[in-house]
C-alpha positions as CSV (number, residue, x, y, z in Angstrom):
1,X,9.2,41.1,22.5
2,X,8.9,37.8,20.8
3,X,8.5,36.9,17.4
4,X,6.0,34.6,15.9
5,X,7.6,32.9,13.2
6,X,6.1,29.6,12.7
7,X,8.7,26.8,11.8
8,X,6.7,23.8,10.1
9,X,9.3,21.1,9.3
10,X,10.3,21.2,5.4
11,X,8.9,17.9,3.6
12,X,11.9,15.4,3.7
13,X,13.5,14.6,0.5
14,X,12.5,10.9,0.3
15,X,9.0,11.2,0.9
16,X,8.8,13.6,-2.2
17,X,11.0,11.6,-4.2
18,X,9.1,8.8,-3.6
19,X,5.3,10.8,-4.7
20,X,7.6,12.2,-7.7
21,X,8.6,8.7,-9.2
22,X,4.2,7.4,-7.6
23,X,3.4,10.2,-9.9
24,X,5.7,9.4,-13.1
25,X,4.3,5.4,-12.8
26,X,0.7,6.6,-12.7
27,X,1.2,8.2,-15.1
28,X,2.9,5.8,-17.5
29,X,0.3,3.3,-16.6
30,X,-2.2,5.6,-17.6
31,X,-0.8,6.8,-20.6
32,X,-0.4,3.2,-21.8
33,X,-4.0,2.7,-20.5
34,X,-5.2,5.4,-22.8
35,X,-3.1,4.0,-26.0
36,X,-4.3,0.9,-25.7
37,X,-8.1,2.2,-25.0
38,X,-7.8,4.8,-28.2
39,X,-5.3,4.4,-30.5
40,X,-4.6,0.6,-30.6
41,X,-6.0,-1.2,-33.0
42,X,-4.5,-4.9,-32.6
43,X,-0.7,-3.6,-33.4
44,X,0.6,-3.7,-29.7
45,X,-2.1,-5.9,-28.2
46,X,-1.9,-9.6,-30.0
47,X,-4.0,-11.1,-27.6
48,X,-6.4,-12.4,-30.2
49,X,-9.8,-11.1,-30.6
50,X,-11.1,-10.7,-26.8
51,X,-8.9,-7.8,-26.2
52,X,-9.5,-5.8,-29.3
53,X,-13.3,-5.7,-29.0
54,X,-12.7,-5.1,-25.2
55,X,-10.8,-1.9,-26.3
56,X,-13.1,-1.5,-28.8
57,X,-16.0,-1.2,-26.4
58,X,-14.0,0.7,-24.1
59,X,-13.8,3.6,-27.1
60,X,-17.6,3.4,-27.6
61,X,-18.0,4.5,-23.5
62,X,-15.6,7.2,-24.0
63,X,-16.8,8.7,-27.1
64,X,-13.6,8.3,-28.7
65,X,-13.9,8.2,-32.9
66,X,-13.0,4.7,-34.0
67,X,-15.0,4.3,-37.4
């Protein structure tokens, strides 16, 4: 009598440490991404003019309240 047990090799610890700290950037970029996008209004970015109405646009084509 045999057994069918089917052995698939266990993911190896540096492969998912290296899709958990992917992840955690992704999502810190995004996260800033959506700060800048939405909530900024020329506190953080101080880039002149150019990158507030850019963000400024940018809540317009999401639908996101900003007057």
């Amino acid at each position: 009598m045999s057994s069918s047990t089917s052995s698939q090799p266990l993911a190896h610890p540096a492969n998912t440490v290296r899709l958990m700290w992917t992840t955690l950037a992704a999502v810190a970029v995004l996260s800033l991404l959506v700060y800048l996008v939405a909530f900024d209004q020329g506190a953080v970015s101080r880039s002149g003019m150019y990158l507030h109405e850019l963000m400024h646009d940018g809540r317009h084509l999401l639908g996101v309240p900003c007057h």
